[in-house]
N, CA, C and O atoms as a Maestro MAE file, in Angstrom:
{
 s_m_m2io_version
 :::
 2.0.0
}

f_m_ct {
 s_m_title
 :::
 protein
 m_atom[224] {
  # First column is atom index #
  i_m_mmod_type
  r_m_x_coord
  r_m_y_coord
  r_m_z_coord
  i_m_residue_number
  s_m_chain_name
  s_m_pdb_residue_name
  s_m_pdb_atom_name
  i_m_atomic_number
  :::
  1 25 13.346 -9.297 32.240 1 A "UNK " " N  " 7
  2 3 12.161 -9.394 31.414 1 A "UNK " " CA " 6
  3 2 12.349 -10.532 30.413 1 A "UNK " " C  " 6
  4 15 13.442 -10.836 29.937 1 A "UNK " " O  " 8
  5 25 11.286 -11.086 30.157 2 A "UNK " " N  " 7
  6 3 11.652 -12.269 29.390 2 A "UNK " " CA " 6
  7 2 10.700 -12.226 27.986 2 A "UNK " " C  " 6
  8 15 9.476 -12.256 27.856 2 A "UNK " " O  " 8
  9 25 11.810 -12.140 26.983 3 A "UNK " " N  " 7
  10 3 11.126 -11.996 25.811 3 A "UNK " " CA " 6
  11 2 10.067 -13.244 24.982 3 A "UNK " " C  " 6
  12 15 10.549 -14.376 25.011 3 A "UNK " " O  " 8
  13 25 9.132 -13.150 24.497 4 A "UNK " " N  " 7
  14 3 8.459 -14.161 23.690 4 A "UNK " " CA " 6
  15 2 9.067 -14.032 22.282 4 A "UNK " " C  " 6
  16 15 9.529 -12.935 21.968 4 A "UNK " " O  " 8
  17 25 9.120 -15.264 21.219 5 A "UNK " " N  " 7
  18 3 9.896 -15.019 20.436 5 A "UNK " " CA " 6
  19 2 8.720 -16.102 19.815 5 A "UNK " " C  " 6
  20 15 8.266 -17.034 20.479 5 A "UNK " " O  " 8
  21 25 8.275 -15.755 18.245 6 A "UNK " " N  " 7
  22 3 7.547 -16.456 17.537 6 A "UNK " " CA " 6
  23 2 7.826 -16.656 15.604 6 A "UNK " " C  " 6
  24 15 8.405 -16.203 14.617 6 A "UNK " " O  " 8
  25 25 7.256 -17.292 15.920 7 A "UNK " " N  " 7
  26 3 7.464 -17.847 14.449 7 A "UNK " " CA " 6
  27 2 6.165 -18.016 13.664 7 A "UNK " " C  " 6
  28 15 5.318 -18.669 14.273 7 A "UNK " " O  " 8
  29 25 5.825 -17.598 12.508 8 A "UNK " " N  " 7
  30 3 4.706 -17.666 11.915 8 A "UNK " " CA " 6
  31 2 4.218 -17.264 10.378 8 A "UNK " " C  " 6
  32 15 4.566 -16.296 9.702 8 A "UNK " " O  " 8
  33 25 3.605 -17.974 10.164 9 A "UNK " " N  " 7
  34 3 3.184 -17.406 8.415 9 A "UNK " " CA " 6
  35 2 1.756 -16.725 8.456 9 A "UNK " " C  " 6
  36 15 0.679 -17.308 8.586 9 A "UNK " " O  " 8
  37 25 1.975 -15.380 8.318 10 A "UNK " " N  " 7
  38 3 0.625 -15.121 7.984 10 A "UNK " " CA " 6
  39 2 0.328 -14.110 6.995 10 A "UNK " " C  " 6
  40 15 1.005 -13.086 7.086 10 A "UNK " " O  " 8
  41 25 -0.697 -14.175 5.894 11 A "UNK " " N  " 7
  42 3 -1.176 -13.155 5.033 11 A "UNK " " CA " 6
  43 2 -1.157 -12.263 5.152 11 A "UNK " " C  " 6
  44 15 -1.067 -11.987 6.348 11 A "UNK " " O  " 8
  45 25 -1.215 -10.908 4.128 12 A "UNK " " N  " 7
  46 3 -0.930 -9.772 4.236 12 A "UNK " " CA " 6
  47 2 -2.168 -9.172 5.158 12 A "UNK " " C  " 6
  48 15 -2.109 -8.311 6.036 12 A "UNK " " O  " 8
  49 25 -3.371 -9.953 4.638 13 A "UNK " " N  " 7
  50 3 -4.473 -9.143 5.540 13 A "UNK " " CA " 6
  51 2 -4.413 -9.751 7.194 13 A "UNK " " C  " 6
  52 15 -4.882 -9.111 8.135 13 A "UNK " " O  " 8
  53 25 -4.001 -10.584 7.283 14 A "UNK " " N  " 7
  54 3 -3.694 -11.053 9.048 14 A "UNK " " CA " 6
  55 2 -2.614 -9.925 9.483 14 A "UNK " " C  " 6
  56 15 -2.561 -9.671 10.687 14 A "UNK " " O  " 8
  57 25 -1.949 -9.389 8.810 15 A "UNK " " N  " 7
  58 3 -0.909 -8.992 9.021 15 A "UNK " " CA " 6
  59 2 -1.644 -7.623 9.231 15 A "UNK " " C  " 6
  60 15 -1.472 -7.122 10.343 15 A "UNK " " O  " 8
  61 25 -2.480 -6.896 8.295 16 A "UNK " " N  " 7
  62 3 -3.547 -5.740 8.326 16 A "UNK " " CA " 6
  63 2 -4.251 -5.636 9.720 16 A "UNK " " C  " 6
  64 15 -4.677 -4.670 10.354 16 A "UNK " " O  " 8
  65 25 -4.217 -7.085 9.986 17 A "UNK " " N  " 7
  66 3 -5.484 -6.745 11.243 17 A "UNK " " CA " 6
  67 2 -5.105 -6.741 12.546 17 A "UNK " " C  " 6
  68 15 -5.593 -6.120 13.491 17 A "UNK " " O  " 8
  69 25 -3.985 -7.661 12.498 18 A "UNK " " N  " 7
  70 3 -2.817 -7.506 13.896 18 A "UNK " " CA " 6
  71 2 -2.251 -6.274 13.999 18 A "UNK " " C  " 6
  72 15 -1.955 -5.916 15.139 18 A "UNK " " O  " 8
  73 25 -2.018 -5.510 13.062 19 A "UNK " " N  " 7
  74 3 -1.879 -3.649 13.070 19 A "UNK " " CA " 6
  75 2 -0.043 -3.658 13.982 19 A "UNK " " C  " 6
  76 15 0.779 -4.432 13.492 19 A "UNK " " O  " 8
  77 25 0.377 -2.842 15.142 20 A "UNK " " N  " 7
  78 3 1.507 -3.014 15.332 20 A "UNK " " CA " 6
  79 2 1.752 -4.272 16.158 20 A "UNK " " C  " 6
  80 15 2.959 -4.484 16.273 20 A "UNK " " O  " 8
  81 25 1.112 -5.019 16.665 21 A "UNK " " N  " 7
  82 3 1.092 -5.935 17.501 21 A "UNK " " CA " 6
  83 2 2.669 -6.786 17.392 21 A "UNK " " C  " 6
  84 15 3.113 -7.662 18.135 21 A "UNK " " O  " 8
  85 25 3.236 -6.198 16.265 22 A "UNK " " N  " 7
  86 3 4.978 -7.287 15.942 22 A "UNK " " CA " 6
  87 2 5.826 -6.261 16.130 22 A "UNK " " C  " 6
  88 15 5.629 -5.153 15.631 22 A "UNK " " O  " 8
  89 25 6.936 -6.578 16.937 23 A "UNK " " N  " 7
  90 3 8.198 -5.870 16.769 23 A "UNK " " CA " 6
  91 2 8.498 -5.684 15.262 23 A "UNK " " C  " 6
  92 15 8.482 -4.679 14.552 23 A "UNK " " O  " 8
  93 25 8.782 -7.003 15.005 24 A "UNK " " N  " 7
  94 3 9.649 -7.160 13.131 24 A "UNK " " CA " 6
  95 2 8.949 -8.144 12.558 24 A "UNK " " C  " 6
  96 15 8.657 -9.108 13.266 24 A "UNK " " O  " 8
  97 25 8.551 -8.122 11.235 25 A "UNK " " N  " 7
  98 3 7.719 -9.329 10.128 25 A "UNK " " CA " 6
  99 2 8.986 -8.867 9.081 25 A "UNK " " C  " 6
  100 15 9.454 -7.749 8.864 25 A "UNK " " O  " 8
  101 25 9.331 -10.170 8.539 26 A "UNK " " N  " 7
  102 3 9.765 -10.186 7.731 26 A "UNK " " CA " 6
  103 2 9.138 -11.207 6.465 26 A "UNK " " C  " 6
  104 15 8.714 -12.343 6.676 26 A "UNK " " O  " 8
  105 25 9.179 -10.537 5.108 27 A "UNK " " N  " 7
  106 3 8.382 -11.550 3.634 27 A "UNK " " CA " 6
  107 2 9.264 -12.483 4.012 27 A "UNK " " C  " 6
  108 15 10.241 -12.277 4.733 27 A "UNK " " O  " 8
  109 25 8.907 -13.619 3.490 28 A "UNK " " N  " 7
  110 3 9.007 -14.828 3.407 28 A "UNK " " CA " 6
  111 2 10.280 -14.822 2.655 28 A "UNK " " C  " 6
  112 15 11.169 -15.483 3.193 28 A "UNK " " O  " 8
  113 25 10.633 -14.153 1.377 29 A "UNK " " N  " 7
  114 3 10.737 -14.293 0.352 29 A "UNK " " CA " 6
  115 2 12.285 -13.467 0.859 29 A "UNK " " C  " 6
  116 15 13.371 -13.880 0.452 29 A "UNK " " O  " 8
  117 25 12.168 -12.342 1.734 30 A "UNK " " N  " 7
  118 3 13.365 -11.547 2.287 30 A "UNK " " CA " 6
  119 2 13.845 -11.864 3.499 30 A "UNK " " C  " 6
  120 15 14.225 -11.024 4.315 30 A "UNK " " O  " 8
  121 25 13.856 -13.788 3.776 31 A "UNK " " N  " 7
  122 3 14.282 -14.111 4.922 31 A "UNK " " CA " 6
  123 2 15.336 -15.314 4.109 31 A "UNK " " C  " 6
  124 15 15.038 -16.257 3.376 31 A "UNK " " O  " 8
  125 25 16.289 -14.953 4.462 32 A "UNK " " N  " 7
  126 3 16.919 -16.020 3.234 32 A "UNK " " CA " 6
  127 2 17.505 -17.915 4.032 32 A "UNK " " C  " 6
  128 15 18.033 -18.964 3.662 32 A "UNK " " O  " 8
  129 25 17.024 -17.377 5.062 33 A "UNK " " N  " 7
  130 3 17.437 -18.913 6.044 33 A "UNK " " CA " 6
  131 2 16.036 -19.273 6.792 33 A "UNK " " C  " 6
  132 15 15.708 -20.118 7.625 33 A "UNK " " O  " 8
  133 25 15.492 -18.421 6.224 34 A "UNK " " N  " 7
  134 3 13.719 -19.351 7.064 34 A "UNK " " CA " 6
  135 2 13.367 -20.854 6.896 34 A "UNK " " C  " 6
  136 15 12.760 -21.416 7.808 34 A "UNK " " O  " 8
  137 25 13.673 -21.444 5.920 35 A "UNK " " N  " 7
  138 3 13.751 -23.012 5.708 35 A "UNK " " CA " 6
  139 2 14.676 -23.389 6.642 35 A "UNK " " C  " 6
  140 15 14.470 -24.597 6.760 35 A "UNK " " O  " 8
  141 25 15.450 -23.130 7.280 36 A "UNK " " N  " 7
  142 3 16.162 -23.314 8.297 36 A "UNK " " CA " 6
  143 2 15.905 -23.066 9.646 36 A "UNK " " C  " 6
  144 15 16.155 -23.795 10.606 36 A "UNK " " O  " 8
  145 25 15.548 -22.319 9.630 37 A "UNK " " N  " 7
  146 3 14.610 -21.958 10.877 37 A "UNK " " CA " 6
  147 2 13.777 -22.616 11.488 37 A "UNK " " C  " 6
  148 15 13.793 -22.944 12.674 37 A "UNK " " O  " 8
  149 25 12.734 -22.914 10.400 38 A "UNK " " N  " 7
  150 3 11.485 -23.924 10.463 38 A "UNK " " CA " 6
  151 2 12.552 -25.323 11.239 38 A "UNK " " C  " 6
  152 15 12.426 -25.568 12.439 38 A "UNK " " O  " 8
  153 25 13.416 -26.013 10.472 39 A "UNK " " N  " 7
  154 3 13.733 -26.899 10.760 39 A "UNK " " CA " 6
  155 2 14.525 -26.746 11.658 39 A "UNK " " C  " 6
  156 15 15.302 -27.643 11.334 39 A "UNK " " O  " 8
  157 25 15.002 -26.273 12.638 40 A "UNK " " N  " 7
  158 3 15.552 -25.954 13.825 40 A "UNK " " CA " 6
  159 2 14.786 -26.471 14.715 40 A "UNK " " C  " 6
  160 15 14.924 -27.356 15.559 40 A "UNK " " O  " 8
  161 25 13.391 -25.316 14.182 41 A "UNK " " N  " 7
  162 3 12.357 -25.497 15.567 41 A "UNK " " CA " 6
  163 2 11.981 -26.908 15.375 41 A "UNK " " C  " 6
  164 15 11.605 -27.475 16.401 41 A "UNK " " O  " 8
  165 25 11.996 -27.616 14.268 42 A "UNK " " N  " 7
  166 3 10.844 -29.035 14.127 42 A "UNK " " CA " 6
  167 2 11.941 -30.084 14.677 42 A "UNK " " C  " 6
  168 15 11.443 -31.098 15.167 42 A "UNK " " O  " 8
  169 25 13.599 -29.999 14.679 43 A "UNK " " N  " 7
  170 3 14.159 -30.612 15.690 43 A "UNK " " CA " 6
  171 2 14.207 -30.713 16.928 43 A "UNK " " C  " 6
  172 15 14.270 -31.766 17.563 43 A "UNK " " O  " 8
  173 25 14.170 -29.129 17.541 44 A "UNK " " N  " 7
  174 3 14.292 -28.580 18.679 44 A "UNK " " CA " 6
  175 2 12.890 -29.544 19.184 44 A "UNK " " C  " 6
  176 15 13.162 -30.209 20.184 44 A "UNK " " O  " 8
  177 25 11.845 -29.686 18.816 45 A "UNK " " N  " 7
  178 3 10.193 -30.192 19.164 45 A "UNK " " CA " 6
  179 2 10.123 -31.252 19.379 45 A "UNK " " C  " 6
  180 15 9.395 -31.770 20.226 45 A "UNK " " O  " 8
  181 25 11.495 -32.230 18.038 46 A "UNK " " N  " 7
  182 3 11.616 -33.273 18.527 46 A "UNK " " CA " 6
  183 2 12.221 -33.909 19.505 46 A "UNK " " C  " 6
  184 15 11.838 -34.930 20.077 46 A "UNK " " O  " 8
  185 25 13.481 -33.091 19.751 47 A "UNK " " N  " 7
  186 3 14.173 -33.505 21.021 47 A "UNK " " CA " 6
  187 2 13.366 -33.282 21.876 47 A "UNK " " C  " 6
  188 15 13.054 -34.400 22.287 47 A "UNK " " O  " 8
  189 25 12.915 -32.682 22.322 48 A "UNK " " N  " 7
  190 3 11.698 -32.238 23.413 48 A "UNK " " CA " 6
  191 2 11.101 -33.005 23.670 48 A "UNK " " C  " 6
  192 15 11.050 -33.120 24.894 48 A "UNK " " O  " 8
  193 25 10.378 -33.896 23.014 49 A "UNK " " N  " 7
  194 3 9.317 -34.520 23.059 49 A "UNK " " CA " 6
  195 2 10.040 -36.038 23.308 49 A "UNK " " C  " 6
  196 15 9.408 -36.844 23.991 49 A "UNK " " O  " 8
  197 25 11.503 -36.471 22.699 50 A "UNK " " N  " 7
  198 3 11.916 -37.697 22.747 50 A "UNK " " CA " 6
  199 2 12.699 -37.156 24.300 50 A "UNK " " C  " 6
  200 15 12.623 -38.133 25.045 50 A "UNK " " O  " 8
  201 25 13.167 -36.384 24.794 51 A "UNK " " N  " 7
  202 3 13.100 -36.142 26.084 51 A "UNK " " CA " 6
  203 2 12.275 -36.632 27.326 51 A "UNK " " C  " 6
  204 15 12.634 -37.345 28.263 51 A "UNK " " O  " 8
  205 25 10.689 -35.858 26.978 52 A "UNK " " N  " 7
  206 3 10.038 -35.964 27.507 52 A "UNK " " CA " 6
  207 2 9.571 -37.247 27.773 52 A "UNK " " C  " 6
  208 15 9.043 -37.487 28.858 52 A "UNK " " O  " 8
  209 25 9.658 -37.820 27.200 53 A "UNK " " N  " 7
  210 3 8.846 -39.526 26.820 53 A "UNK " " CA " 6
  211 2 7.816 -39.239 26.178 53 A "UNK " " C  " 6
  212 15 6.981 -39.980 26.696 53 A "UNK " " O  " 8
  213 25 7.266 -38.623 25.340 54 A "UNK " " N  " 7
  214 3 5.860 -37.959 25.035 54 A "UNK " " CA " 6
  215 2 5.975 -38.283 23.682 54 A "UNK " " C  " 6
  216 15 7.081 -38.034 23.203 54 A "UNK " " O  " 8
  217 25 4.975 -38.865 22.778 55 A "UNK " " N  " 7
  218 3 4.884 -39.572 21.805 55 A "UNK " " CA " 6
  219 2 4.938 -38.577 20.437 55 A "UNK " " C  " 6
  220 15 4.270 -37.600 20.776 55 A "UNK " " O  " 8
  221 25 5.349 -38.385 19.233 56 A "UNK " " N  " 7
  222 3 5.648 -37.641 18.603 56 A "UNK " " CA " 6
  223 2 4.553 -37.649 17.701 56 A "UNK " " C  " 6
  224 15 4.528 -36.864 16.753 56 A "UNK " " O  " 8
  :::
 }
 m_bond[223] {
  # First column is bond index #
  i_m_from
  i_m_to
  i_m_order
  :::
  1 1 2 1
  2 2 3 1
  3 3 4 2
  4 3 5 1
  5 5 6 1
  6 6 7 1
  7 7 8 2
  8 7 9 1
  9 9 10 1
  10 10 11 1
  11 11 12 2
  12 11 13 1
  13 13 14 1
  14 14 15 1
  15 15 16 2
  16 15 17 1
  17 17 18 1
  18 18 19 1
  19 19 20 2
  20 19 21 1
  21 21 22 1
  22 22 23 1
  23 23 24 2
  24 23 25 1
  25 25 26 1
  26 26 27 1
  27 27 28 2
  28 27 29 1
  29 29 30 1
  30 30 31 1
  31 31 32 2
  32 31 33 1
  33 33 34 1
  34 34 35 1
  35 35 36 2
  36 35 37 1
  37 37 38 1
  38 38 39 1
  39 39 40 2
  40 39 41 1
  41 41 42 1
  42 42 43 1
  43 43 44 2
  44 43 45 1
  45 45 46 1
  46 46 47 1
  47 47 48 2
  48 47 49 1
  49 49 50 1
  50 50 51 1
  51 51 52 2
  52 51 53 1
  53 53 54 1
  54 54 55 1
  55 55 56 2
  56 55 57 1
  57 57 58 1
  58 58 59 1
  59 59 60 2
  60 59 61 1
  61 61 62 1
  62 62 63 1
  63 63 64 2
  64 63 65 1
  65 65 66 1
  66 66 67 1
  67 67 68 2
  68 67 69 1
  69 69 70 1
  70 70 71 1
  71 71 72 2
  72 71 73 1
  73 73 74 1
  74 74 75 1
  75 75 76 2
  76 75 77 1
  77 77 78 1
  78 78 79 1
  79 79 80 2
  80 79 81 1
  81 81 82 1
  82 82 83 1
  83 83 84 2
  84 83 85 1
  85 85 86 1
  86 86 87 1
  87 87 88 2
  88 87 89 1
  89 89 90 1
  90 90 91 1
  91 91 92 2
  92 91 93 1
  93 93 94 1
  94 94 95 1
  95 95 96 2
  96 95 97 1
  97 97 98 1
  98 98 99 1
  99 99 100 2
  100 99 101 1
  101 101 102 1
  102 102 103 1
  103 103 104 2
  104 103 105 1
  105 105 106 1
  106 106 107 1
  107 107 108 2
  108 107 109 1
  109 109 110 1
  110 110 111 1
  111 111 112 2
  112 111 113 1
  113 113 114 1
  114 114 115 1
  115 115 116 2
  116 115 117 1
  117 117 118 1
  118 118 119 1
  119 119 120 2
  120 119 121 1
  121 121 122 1
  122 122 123 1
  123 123 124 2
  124 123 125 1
  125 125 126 1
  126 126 127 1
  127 127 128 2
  128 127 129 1
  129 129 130 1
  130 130 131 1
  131 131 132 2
  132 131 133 1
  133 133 134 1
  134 134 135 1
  135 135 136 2
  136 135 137 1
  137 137 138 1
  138 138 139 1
  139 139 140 2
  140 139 141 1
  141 141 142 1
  142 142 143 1
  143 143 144 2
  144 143 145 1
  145 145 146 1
  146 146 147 1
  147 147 148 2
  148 147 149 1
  149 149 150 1
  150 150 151 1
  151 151 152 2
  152 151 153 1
  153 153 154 1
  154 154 155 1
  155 155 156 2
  156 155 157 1
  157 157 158 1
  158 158 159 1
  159 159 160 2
  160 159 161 1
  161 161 162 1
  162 162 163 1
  163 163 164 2
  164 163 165 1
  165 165 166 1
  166 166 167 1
  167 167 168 2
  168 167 169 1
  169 169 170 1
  170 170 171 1
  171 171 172 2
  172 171 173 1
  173 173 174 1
  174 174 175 1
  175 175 176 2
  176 175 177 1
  177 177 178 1
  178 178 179 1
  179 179 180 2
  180 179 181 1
  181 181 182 1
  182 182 183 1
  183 183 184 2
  184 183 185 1
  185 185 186 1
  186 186 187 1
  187 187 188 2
  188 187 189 1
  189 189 190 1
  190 190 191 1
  191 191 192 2
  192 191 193 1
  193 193 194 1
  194 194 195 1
  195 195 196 2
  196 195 197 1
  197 197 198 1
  198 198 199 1
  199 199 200 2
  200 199 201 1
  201 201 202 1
  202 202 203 1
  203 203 204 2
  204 203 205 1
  205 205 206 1
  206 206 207 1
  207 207 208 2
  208 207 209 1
  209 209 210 1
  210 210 211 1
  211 211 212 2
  212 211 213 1
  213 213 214 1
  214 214 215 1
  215 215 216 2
  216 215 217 1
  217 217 218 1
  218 218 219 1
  219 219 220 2
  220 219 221 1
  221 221 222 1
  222 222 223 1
  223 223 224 2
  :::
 }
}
């Protein structure tokens, strides 16, 4: 089985209306390496893309 794995900021009321739709949300504020994270993925996007030949 192949898991989806996401990343995202959203308000408390997005968060209200998606109801259980998340395994785990964690505050922003109680993720103490999320600035890191972010920039993982925005490398990871870039290699990808300078891979690909695909213009950034």
């Amino acid at each position: 089985m192949e898991r989806i794995v996401a990343v995202g900021l959203l308000t408390r009321r997005e968060v209200k209306l998606l109801g259980p739709a998340f395994d785990r949300i964690w505050p922003v504020e109680e993720a103490p390496h999320f600035n890191e994270l972010l920039r993982a993925i925005d490398d990871a996007d870039r290699r990808l893309k300078h891979e690909s030949g695909r213009p950034s």
